[in-house]
KENU-348475 format. One record per residue: residue number from 1; x, y, z of N, C-alpha, C, CB in turn. Coordinates in nm, 4 decimals. Glycine has a CB too. Layout:
<drentis>
    k        nu        nv        nw       cau       cav       caw        cu        cv        cw       cbu       cbv       cbw
  NUM         X         Y         Z         X         Y         Z         X         Y         Z         X         Y         Z
...
</drentis>
This chain:
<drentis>
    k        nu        nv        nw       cau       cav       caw        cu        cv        cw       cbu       cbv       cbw
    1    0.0845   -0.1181    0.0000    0.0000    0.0000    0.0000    0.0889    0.1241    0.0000   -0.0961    0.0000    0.1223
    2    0.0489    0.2347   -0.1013    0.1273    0.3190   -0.1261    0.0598    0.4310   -0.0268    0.1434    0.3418   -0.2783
    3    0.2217    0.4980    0.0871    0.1270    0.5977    0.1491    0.1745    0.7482    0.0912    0.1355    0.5877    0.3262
    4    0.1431    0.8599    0.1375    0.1149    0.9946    0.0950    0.1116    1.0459    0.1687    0.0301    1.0303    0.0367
    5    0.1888    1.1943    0.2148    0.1667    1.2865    0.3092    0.0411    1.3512    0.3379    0.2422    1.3692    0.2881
    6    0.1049    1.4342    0.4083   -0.0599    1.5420    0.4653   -0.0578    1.6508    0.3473   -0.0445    1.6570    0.6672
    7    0.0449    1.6594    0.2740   -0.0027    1.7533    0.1561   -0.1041    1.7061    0.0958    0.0906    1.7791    0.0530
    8   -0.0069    1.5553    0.0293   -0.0969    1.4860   -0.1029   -0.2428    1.4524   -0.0458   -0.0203    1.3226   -0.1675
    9   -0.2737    1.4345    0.1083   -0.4623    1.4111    0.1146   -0.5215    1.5079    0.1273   -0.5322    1.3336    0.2257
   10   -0.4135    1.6641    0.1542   -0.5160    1.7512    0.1514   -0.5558    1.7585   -0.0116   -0.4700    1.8935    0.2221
   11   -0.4512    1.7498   -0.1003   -0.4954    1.7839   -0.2325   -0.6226    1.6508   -0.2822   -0.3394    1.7901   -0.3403
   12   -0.5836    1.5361   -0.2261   -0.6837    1.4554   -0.2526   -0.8430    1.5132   -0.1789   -0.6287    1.3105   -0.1989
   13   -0.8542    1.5330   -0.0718   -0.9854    1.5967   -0.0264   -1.0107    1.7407   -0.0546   -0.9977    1.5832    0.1153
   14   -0.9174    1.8266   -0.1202   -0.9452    1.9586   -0.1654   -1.0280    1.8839   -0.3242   -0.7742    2.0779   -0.1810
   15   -0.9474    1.8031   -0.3985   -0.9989    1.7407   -0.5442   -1.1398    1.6653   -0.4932   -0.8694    1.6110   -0.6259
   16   -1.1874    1.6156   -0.3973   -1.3193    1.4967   -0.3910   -1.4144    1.6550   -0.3610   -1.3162    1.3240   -0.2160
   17   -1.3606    1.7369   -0.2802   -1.4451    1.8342   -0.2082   -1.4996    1.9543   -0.3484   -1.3336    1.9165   -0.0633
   18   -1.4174    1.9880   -0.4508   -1.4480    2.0069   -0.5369   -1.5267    1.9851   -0.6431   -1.4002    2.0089   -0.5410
   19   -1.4790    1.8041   -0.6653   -1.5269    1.7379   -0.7583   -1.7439    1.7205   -0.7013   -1.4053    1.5763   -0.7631
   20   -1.7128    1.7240   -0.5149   -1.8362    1.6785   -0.5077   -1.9534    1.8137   -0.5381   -1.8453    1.6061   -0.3589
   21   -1.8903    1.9291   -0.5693   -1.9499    2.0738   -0.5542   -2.0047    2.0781   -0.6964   -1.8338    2.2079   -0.5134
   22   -1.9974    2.0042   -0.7811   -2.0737    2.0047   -0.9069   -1.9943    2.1167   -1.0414   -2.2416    2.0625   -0.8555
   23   -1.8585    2.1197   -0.9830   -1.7842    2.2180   -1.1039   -1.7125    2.1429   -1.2389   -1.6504    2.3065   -1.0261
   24   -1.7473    2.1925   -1.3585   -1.7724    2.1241   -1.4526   -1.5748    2.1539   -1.5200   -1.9367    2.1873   -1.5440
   25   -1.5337    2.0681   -1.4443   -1.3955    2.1373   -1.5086   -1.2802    2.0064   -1.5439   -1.3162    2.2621   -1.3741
   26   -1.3387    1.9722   -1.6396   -1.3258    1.8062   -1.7067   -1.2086    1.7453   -1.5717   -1.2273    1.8008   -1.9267
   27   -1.2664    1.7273   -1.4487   -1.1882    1.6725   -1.4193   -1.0300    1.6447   -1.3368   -1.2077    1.6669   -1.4849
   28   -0.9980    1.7918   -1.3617   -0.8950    1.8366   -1.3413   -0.8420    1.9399   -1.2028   -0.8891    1.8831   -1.4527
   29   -0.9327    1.9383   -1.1198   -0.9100    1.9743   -0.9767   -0.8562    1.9263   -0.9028   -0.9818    1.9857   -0.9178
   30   -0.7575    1.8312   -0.9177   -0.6366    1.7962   -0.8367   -0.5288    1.9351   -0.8674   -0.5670    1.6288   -0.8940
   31   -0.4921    1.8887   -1.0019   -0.3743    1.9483   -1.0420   -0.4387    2.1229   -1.0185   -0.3215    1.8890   -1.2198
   32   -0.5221    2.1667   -1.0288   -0.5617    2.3153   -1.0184   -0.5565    2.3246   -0.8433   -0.7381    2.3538   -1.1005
   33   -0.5986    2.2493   -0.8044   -0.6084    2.2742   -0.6333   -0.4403    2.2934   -0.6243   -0.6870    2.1098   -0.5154
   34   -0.3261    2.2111   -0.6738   -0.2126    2.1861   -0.6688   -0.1613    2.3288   -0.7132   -0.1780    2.0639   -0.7438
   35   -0.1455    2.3604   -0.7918   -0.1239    2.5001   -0.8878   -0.1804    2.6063   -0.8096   -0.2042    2.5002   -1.0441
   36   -0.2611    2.6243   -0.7799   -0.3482    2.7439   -0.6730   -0.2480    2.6859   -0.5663   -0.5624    2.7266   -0.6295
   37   -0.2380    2.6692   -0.4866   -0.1662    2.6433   -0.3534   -0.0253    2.6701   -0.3589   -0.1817    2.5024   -0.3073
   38    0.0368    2.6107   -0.4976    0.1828    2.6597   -0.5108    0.2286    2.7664   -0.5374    0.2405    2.6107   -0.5816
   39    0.1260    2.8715   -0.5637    0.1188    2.9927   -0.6508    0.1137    3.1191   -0.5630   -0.0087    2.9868   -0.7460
   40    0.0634    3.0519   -0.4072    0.0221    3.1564   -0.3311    0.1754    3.2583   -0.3052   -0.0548    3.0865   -0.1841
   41    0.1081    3.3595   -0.2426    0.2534    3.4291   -0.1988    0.3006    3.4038   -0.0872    0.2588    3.5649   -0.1936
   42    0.2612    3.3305   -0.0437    0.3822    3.2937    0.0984    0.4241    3.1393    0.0630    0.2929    3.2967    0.2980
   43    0.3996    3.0857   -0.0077    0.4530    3.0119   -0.1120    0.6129    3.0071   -0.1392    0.3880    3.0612   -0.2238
   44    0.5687    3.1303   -0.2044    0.6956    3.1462   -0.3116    0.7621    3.2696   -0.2541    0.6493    3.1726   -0.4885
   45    0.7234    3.3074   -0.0907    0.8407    3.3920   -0.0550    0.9249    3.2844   -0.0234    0.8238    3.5024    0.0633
   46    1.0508    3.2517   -0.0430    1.1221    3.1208   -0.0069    1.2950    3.1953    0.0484    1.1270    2.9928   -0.1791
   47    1.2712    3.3511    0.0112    1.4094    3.4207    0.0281    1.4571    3.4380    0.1575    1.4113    3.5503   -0.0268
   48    1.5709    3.4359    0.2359    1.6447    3.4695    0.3249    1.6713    3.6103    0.3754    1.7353    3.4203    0.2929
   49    1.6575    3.6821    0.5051    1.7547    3.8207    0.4842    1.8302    3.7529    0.6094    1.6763    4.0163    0.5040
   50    1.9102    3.8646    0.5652    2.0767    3.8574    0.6441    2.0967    3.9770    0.7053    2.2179    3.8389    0.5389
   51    2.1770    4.0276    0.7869    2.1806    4.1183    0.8496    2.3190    4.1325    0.9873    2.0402    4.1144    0.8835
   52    2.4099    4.2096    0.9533    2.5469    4.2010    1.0943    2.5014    4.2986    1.2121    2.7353    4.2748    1.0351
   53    2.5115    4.2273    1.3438    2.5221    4.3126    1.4137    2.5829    4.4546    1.4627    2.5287    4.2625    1.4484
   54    2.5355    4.4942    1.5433    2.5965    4.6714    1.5924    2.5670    4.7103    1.6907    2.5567    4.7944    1.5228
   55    2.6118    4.7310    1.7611    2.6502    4.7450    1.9156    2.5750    4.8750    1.9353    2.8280    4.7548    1.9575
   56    2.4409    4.9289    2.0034    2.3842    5.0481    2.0179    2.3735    5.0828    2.1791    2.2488    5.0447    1.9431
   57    2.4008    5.2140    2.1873    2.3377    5.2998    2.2924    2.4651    5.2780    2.4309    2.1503    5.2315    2.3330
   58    2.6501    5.2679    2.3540    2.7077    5.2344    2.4592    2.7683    5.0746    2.4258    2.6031    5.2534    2.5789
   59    2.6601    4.9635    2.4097    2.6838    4.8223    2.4292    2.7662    4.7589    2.3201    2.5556    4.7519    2.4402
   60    2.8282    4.6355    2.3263    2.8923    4.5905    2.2433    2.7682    4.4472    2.1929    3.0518    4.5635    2.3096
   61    2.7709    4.4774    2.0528    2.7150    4.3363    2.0318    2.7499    4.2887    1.8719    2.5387    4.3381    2.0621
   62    2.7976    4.1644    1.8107    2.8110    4.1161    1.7187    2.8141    3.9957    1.6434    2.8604    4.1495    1.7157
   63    2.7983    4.0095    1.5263    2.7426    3.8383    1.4746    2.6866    3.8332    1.3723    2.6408    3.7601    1.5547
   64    2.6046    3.8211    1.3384    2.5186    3.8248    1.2163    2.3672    3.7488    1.2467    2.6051    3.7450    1.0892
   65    2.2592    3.8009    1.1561    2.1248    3.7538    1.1777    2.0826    3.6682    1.0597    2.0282    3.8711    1.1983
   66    1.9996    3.5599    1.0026    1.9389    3.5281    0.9161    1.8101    3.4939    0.9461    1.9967    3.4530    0.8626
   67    1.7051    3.5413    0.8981    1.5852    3.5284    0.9179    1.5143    3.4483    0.7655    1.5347    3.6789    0.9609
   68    1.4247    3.3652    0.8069    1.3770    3.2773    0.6892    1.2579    3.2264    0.7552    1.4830    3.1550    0.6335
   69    1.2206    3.1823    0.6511    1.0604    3.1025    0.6907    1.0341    3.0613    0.7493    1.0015    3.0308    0.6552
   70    1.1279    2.9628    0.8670    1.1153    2.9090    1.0069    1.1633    2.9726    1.0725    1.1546    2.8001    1.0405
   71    1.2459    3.0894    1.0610    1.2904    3.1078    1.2216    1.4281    3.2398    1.2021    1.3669    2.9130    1.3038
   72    1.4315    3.2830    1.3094    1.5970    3.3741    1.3396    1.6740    3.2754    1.3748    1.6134    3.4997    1.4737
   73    1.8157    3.2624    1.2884    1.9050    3.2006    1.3452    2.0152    3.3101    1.3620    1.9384    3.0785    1.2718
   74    2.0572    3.3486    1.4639    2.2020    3.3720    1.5331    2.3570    3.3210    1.4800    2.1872    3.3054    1.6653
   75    2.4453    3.3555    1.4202    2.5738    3.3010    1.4145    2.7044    3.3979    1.4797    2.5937    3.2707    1.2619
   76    2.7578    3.3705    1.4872    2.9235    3.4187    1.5535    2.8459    3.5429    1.6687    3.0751    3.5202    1.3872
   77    2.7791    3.4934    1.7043    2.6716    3.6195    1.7881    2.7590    3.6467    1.9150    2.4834    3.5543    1.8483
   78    2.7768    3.7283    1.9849    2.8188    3.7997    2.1378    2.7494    3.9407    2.1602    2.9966    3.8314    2.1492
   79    2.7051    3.9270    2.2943    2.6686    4.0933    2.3434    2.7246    4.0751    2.4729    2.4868    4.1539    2.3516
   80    2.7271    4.2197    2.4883    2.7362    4.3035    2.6495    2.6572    4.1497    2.7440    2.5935    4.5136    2.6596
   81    2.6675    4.1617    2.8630    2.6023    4.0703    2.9527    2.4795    4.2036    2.9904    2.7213    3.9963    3.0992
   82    2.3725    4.1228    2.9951    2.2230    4.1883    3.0718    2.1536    4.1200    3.0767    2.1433    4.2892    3.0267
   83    2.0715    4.1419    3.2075    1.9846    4.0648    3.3249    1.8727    4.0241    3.2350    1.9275    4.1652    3.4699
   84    1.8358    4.0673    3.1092    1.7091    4.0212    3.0399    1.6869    3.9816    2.8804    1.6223    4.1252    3.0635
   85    1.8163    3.9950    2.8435    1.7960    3.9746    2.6920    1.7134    3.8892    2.6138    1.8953    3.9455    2.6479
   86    1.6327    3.9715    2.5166    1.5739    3.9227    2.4275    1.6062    3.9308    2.2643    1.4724    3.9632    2.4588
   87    1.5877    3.8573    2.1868    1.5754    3.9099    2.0843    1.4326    3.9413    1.9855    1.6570    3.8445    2.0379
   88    1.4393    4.0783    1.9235    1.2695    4.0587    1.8453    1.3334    4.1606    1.7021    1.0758    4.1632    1.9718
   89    1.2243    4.1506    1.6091    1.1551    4.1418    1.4878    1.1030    4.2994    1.5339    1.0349    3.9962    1.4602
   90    1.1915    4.4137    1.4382    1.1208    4.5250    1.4428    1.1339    4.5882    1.3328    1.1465    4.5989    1.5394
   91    1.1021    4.7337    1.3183    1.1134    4.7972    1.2313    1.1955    4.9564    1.2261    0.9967    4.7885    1.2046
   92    1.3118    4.9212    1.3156    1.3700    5.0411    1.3817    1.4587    4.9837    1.4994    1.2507    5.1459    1.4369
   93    1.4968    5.0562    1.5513    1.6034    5.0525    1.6805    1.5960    5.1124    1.8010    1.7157    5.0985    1.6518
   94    1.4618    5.1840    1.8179    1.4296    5.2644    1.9155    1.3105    5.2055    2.0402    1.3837    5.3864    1.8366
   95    1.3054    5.2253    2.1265    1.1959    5.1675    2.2032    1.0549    5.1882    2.1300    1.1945    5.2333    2.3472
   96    1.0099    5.2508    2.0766    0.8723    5.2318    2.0525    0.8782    5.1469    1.9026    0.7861    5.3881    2.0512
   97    1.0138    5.1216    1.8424    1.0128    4.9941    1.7124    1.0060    4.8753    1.8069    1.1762    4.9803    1.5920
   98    1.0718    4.8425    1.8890    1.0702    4.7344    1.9450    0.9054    4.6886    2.0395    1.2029    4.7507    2.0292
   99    0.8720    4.7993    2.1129    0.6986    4.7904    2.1804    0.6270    4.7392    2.0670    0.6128    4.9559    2.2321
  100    0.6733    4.7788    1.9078    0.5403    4.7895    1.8287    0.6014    4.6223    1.7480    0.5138    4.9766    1.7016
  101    0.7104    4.5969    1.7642    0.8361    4.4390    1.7117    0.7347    4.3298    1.7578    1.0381    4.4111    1.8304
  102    0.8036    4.2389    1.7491    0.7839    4.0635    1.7819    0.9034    4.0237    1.8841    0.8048    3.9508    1.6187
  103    0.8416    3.9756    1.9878    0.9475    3.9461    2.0587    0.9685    3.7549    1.9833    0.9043    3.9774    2.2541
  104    1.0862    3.7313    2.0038    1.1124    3.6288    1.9370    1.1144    3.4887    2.0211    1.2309    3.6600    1.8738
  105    1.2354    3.5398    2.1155    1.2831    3.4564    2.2515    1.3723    3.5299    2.2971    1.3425    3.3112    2.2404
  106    1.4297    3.4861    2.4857    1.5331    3.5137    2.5361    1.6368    3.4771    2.4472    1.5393    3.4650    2.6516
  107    1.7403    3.5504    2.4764    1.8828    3.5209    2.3909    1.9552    3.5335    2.4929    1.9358    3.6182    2.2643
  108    2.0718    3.4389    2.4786    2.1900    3.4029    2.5749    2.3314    3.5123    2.5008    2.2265    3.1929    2.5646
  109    2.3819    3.5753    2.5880    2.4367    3.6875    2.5729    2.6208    3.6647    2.5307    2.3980    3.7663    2.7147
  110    2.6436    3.4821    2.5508    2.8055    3.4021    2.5572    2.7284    3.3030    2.4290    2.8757    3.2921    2.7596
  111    2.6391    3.2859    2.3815    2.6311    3.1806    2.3096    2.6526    3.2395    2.1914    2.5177    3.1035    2.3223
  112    2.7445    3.1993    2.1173    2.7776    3.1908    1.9235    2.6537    3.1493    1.8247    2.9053    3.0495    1.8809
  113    2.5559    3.0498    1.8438    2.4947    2.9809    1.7468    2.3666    2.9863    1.8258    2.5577    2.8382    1.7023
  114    2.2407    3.0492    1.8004    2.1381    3.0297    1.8228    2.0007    3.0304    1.7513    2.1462    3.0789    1.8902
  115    1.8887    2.9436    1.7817    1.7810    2.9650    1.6727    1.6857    2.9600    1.7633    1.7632    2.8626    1.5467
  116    1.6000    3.0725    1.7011    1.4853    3.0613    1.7578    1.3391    3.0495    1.6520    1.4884    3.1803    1.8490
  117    1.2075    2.9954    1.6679    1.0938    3.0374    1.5802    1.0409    3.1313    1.5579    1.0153    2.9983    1.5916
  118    0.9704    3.0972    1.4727    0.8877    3.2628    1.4487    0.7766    3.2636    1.4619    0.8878    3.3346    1.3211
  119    0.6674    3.1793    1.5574    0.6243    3.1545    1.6002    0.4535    3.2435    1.5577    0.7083    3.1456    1.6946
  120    0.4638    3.2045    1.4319    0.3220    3.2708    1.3734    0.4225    3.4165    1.3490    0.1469    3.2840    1.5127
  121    0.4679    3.4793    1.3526    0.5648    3.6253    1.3259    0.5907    3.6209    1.1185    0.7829    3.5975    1.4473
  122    0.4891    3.7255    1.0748    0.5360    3.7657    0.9579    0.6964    3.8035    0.9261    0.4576    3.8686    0.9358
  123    0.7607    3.7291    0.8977    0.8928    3.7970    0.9297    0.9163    3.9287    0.7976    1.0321    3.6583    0.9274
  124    0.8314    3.8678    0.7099    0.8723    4.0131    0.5830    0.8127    4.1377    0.5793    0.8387    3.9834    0.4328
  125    0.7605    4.1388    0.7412    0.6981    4.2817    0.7714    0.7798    4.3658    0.8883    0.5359    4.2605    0.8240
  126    0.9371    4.2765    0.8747    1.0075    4.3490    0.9828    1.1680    4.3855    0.8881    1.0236    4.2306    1.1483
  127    1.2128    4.4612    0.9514    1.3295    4.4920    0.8879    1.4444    4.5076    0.9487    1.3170    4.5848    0.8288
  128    1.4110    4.4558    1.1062    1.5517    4.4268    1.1673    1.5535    4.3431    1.2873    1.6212    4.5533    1.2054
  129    1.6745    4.2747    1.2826    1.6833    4.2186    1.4466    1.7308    4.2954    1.5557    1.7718    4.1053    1.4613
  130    1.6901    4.3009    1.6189    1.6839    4.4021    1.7641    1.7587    4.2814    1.8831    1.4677    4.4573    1.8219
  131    1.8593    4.3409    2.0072    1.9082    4.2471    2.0723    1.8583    4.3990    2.1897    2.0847    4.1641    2.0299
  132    1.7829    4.3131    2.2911    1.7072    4.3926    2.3661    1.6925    4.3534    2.4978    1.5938    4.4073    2.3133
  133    1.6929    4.4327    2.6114    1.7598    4.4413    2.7629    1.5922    4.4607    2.8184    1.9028    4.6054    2.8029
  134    1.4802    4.3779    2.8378    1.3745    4.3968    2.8569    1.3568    4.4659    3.0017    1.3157    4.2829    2.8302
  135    1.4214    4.4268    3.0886    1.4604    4.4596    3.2268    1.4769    4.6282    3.2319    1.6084    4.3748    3.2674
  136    1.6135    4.5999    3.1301    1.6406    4.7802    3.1313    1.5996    4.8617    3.0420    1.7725    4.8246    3.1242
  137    1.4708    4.8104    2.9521    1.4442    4.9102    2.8852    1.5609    4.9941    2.7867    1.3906    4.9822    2.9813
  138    1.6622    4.8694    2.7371    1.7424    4.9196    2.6642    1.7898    4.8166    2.5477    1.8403    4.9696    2.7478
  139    1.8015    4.9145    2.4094    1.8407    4.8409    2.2459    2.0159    4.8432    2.3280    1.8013    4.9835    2.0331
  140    2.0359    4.7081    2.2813    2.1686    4.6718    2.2557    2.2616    4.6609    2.1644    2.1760    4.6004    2.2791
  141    2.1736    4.6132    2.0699    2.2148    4.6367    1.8993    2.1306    4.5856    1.8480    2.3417    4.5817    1.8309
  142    2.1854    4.6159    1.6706    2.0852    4.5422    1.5832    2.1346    4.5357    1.4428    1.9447    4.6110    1.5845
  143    2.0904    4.4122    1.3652    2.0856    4.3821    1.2518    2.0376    4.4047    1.1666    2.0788    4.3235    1.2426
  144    2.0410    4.4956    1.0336    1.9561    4.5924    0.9513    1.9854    4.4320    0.8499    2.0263    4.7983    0.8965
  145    1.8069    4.4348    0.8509    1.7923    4.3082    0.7458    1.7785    4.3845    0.5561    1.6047    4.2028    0.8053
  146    1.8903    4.2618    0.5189    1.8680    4.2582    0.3506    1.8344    4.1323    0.2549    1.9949    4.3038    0.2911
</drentis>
């Protein structure tokens, strides 16, 4: 018995759910359910941004950001030590980009390699990674995404 993912039965019950709706379209509502779905735009956003750290407001911080369809990953990363670090998804570098950001997860302030999700987070509606002192109400640095 041949099995099939959770794609291929949704396309199989998107094609029966069609086929049972009385649309006269010789037939061919697999492959159109297939084609419509691949076509969408979050689909075919499939691109990466990248982005190096920068040490703001005083602090030292550096590394680089990549943000993609699953998630922020962290590389050669270091900051300043603080009692609360987070990292988030903003559109600026200032406290009210970050209030209005995505917080992502805590970030470890000695660790090199980290990933976090994006946990439902549009990421192509943000344009930078923010490394953020929640405690102190202070930007540490940030990664201007490209």
């Amino acid at each position: 018995m041949r099995k099939i993912g959770f794609a291929g039965a949704a396309l199989v019950a998107i094609s029966f759910t069609l086929t049972a709706c009385g649309g006269s379209d010789n037939g061919d509502s697999t492959s159109k359910a297939a084609a419509s779905m691949s076509a969408s735009p979050q689909a075919a956003k499939a691109a990466d941004s990248t982005g190096m750290f920068a040490g703001l407001n005083g602090k030292k911080v550096s590394g680089s950001a990549q943000v993609s369809g699953s998630g922020v990953t962290l590389s050669g990363f270091s900051s300043d030590e603080g009692p609360d670090l987070h990292v988030y998804l903003t559109n600026g570098t200032d406290e009210a980009a970050v209030s209005a950001g995505k917080e992502i997860g805590a970030v470890k302030f000695d660790k090199a390699s980290q990933m976090f999700a994006l946990n439902g987070a549009d990421a192509a509606a943000y344009s930078t990674v923010v490394i953020h002192c929640d405690k102190a109400k202070a930007v540490f640095g940030a990664a201007k995404l490209s």
